[in-house]
N, C-alpha and C positions, 0 to 999 in steps of 0.2 A: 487476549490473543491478538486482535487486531492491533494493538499502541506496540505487540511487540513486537509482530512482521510490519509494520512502516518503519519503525529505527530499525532494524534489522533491515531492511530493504535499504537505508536513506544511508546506515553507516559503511555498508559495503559496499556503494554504488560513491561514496563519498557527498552526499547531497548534504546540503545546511539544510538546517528549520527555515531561514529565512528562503531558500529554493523552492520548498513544501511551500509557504506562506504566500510564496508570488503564485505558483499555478492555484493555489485554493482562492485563492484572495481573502488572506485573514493575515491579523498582525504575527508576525513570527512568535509572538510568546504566546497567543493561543495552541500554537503547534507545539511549543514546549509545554503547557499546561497539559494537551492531551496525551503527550508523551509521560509527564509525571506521575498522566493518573489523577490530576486535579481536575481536569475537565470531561465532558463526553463527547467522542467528535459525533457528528452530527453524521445521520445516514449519507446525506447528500453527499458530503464533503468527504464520504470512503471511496462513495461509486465515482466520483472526480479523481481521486487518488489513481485510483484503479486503470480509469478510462486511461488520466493521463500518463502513467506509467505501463500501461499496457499488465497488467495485472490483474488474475482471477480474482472474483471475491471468495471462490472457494480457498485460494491462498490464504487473503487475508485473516478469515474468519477459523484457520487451521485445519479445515477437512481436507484439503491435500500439503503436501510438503515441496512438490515444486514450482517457484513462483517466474517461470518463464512460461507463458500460456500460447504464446499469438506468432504467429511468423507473420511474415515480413511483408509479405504479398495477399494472403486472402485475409489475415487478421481473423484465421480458422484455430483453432484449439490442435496443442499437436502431441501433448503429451498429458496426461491427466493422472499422474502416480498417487494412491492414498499413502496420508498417512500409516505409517506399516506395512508397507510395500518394501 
């Protein structure tokens, strides 16, 4: 779930692997291995993802379906839909 909301985050926002690769600091084909599925990303390098895209990890990990969490100002949670809402 998680390999498929970061492409799904990375392809609609139009991000490269190597854009991923610079905030993570990892070679860009680690970021495509993780995306293949040949690799495992690393806890660290999700809550990195997250912090720097401003992204729940409940997103990530699929227990909710909307992946805009933070406004702009308090960086407070403003909308929290489950999945199946």
């Amino acid at each position: 779930m998680i390999i498929n909301r970061l492409r799904e985050y990375r392809e609609i926002h139009d991000i490269k692997q190597k854009d991923i690769a610079k905030v993570l600091k990892v070679h860009y084909s680690t970021v495509s291995g993780w995306e293949n599925g040949n690799d495992t990303m690393p806890l660290r390098r999700i809550i990195a993802f997250a912090n720097h895209y401003k992204l729940s990890l409940d997103y990530l990990f699929g227990i909710i379906s909307n992946c805009f969490l933070f406004s702009s100002d308090k960086m407070a949670p403003t909308h929290f839909p489950y999945v199946g809402e």
